[in-house]
PLY file of the C-alpha trace (Angstrom):
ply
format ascii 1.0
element vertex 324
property float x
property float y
property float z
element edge 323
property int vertex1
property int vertex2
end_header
11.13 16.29 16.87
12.51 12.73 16.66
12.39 11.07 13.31
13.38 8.11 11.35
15.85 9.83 8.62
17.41 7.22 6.21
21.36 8.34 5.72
22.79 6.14 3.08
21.73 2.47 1.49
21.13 0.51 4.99
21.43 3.25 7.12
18.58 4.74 9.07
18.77 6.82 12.10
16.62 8.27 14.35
17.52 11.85 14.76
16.59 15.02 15.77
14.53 16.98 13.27
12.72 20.59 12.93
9.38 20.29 12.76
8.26 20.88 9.43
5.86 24.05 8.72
2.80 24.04 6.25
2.73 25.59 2.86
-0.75 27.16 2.39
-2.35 24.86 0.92
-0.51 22.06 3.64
-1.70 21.13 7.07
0.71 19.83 9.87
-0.09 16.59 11.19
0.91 14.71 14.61
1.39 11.29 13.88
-0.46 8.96 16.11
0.65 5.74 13.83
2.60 4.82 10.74
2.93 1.48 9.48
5.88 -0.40 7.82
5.26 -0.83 4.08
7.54 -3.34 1.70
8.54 -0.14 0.07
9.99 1.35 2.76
12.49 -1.42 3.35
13.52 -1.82 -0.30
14.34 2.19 -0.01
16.46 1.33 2.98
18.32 -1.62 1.45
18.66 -0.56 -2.31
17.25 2.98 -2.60
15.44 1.52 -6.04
13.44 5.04 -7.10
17.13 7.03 -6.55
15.50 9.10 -3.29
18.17 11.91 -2.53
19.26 11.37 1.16
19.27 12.33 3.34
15.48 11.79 3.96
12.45 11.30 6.35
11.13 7.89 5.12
7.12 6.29 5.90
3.99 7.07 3.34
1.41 4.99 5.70
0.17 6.65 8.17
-2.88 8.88 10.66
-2.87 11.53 13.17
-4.02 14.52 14.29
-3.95 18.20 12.47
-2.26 20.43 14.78
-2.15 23.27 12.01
-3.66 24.36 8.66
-1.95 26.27 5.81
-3.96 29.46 5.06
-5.69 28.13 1.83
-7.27 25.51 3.89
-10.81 25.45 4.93
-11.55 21.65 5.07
-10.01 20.92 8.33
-9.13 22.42 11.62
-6.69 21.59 14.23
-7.36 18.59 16.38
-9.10 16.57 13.42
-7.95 12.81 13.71
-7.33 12.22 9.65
-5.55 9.52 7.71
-3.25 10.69 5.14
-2.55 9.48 1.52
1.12 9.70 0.02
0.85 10.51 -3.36
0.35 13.92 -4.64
-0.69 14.49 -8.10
1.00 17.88 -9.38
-2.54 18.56 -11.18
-0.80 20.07 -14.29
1.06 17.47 -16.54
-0.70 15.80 -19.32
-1.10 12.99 -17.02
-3.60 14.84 -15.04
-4.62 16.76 -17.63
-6.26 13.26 -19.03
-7.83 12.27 -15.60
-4.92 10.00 -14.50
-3.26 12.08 -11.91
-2.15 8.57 -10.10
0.31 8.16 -13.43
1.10 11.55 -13.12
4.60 12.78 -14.49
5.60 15.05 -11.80
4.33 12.69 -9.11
5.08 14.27 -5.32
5.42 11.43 -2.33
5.88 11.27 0.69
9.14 9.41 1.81
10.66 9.96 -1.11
10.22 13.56 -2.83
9.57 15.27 0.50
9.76 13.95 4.32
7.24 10.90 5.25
5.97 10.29 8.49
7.80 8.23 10.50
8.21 11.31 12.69
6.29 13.39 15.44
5.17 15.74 12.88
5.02 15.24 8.93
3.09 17.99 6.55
0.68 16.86 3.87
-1.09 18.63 1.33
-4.63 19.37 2.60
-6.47 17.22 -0.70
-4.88 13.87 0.22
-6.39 14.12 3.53
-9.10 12.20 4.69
-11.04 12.75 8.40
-10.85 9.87 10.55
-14.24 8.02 12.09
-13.88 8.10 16.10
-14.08 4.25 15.67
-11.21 3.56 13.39
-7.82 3.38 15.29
-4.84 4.96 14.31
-2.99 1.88 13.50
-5.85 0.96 10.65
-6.23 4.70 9.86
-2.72 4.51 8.88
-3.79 1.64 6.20
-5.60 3.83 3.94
-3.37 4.45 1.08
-3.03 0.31 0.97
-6.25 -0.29 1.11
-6.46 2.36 -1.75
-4.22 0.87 -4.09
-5.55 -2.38 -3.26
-9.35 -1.07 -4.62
-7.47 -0.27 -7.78
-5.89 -3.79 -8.00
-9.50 -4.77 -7.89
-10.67 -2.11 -10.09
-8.24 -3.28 -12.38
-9.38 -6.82 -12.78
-12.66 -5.75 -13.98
-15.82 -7.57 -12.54
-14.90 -10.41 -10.48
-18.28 -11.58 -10.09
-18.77 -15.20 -9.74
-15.51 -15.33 -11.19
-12.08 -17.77 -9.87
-9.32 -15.00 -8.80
-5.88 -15.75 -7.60
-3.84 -13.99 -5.56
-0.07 -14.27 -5.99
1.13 -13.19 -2.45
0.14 -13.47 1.61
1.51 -10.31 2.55
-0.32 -7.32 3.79
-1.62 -6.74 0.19
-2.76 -10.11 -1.17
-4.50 -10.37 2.28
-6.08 -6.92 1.79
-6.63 -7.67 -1.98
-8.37 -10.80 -1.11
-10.60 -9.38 1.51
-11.56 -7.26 -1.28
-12.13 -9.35 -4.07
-14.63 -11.94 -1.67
-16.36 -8.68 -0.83
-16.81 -7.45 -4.37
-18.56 -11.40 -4.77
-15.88 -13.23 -6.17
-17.07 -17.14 -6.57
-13.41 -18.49 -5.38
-10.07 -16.55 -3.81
-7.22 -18.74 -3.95
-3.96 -17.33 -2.48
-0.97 -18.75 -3.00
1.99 -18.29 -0.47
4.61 -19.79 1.36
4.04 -18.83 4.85
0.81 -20.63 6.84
1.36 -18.41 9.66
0.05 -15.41 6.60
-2.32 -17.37 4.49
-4.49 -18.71 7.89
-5.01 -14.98 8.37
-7.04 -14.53 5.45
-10.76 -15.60 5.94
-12.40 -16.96 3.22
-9.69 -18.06 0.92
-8.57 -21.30 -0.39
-4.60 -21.12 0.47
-2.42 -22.98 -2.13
0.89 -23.09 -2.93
0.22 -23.66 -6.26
-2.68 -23.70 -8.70
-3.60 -25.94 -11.77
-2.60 -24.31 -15.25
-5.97 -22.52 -16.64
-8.38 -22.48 -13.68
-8.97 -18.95 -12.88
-9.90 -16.07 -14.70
-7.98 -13.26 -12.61
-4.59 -13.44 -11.11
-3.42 -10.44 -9.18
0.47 -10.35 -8.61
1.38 -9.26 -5.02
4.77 -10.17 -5.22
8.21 -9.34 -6.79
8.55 -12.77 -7.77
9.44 -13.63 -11.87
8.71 -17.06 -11.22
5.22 -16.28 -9.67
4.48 -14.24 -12.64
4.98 -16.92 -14.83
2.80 -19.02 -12.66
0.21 -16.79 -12.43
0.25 -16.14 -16.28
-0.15 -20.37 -16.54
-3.14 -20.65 -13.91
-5.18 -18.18 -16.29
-7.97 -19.77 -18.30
-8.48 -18.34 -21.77
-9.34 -14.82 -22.04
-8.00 -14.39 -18.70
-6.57 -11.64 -16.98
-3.31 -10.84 -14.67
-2.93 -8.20 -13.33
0.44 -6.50 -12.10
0.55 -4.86 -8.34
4.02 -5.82 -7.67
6.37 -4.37 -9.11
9.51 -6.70 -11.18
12.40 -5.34 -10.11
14.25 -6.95 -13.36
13.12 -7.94 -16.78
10.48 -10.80 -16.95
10.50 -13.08 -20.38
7.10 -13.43 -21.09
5.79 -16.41 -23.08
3.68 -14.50 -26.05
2.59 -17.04 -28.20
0.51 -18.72 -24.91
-0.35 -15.04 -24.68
-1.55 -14.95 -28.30
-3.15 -18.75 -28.22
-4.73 -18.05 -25.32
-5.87 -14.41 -25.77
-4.68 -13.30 -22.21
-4.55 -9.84 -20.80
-2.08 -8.49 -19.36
-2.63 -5.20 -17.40
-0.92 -2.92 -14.54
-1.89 -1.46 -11.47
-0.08 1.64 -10.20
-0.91 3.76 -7.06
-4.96 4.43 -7.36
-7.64 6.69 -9.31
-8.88 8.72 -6.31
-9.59 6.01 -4.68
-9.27 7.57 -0.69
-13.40 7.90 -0.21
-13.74 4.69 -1.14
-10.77 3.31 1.25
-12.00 4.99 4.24
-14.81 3.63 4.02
-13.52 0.23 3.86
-11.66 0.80 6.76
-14.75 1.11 8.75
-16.54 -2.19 7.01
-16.36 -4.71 10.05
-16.62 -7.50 7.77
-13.53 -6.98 6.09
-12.19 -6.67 9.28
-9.12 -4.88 8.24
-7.78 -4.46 12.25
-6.25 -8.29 11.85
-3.79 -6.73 9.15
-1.88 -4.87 12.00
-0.51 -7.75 13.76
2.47 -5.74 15.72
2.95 -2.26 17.36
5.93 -0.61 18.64
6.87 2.72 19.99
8.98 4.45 17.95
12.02 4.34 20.51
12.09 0.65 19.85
12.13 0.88 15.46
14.96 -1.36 15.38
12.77 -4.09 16.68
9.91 -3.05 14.17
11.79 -3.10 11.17
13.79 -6.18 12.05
10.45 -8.33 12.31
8.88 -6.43 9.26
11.77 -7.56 7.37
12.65 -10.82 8.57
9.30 -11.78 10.63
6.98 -13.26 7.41
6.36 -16.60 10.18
4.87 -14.27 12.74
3.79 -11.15 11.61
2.09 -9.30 8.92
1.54 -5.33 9.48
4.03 -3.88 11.70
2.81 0.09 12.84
4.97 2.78 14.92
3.44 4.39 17.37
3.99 7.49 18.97
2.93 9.20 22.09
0 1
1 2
2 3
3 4
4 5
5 6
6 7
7 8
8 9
9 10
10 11
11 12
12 13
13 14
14 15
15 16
16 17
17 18
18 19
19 20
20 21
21 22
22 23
23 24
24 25
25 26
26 27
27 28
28 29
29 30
30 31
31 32
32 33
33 34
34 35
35 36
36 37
37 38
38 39
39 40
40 41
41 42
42 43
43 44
44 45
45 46
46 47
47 48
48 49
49 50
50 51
51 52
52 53
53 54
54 55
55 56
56 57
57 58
58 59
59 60
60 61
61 62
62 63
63 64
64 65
65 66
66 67
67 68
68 69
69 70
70 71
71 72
72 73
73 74
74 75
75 76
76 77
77 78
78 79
79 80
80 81
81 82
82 83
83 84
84 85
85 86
86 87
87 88
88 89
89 90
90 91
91 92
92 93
93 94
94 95
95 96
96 97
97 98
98 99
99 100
100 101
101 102
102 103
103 104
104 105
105 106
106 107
107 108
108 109
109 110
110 111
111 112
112 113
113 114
114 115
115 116
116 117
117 118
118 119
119 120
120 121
121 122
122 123
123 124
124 125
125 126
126 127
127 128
128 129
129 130
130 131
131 132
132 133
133 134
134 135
135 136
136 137
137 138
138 139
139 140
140 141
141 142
142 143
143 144
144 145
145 146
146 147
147 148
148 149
149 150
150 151
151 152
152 153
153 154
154 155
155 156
156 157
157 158
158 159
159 160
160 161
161 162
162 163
163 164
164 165
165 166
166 167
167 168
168 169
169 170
170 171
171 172
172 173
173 174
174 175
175 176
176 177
177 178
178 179
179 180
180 181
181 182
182 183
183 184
184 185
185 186
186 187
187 188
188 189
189 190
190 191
191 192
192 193
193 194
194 195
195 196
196 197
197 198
198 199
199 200
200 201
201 202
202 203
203 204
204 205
205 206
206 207
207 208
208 209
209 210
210 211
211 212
212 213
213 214
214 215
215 216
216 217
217 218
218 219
219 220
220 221
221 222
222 223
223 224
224 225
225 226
226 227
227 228
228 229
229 230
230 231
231 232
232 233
233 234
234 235
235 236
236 237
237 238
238 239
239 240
240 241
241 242
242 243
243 244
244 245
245 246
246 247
247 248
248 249
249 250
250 251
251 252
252 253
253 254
254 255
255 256
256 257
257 258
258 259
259 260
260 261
261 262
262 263
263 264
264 265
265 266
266 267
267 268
268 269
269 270
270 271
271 272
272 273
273 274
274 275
275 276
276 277
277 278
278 279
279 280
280 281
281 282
282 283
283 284
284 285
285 286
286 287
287 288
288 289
289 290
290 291
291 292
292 293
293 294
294 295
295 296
296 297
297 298
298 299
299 300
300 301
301 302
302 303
303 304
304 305
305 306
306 307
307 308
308 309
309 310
310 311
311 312
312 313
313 314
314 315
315 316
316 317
317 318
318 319
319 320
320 321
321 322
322 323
């Protein structure tokens, strides 16, 4: 089967690949569509979470079962299905608590085992979700953002008639915003730098930047210090940031505004279970969440895909690979 397999730092090929088989508790699944994620080209350019090469990268993506391992009952072969990344080991302390999104032996795809930008990638059967005939590939493929977006949200407690900001118009501040009007916040402000991104989002007030203490939430949607900072200064008192993106380097942090102020300060990592809940979004029409996917290429042409994901922030948004 062709597949993307990344070599070295900066090197990704496609190649010529087995296809994978299912464990028993596994099915095999055809990809139909996998999208580009911000993840996927830091792996490429700086291998950040030390992935041993060489390896199948892509966590984002839906197909089609084409075989089941022989533990599973829930699915049979020709089910369209969207497919989540992360796979809990179910046995650490982490999960032992409830938190198997923090857990300690965490499995992904991409980066523990081969991802799916291939003809064929195998998932474990439990981080599987059916597909609704109306939901395209290309947004099937978004449910593991939209997922860890919900947790973002989750995160900032009740937004309810409450300001939010969102630091960030990429795929996830847009998605994050979509999310935070829905759940009835009274104002979205996103700041970003690129108008071709921000006029995407409906809804929102797009800034560049926004007074000191005017919201109550800030979400952080991008590895940006300096955003952090200014996110941390828009919050009114007893406000609340929280951190989606991740800092790739040590951020000073001004504590005594912290203290004055009584700010919060809280993460969000992967999501609590949050799949149902995501596929279900993907078939809200109001949130619309087609208009994320602005580009599609075949995978013969994922040169192309990953140059514009990587250098295209004027003119694109969510890039997806198809395949036949």
């Amino acid at each position: 089967m062709p597949a993307l397999q990344m070599r070295a730092v900066g090197e990704l090929r496609l190649a010529k690949l087995p296809v994978p088989a299912p464990g028993p508790r596994d099915v095999l699944i055809r990809t139909l569509a996998a999208t580009i994620c911000t993840s996927d080209l830091h792996d490429l350019a700086r291998n950040p979470f030390g992935i041993t090469l060489p390896r199948v990268l892509g966590h984002e993506a839906a197909g089609v079962v084409v075989a089941c391992g022989s533990e599973v009952r829930a699915f049979a072969p020709g089910t369209r299905i969207a497919a989540h990344p992360v796979v809990p080991c179910g046995e650490c302390a982490e999960c032992a608590r409830g938190f198997g999104h923090l857990c300690l032996r965490m499995g992904h795809l991409g980066h523990d085992r081969d991802g799916s930008f291939a003809e064929y990638f195998v998932q474990r059967a439990d981080r599987v979700r059916k597909l609704p005939d109306e939901v395209p590939a290309t947004v099937g493929a978004l449910l593991e953002p939209v997922a860890v977006c919900l947790q973002a949200i989750a995160r900032a407690g009740d937004v309810r008639g409450r300001d939010l900001l969102v630091a960030g118009d990429g795929p996830f501040g847009n998605i994050i915003a979509r999310l935070a009007l829905r759940n009835e916040a009274r104002r979205v402000f996103v700041a970003g730098r690129q108008p071709f991104r921000l006029g995407r989002i409906p809804g929102v007030e797009a800034v560049q930047s926004v007074p000191k203490a005017s919201v109550d939430v800030a979400i952080l949607a991008v590895s940006s210090a300096e955003a952090a900072t200014a996110c941390l200064a828009a919050l009114r008192p007893r406000g609340r940031l929280v951190v989606f993106s991740a800092l790739p380097e040590t951020t000073a942090l001004d504590l005594v505004s912290l203290h004055l102020r009584e700010l919060e300060i809280v993460g969000s990592c992967n999501d609590e279970e949050r799949l149902d809940a995501a596929l279900q979004c993907l078939s809200d029409p109001d949130l619309a969440l087609h208009e994320i996917v602005t580009h599609t290429f075949p995978l013969a042409r994922w040169p192309e895909a990953f140059a514009l994901a990587r250098d295209g922030h004027d003119r694109a948004l969510k890039i997806a690979l198809t395949f036949p």
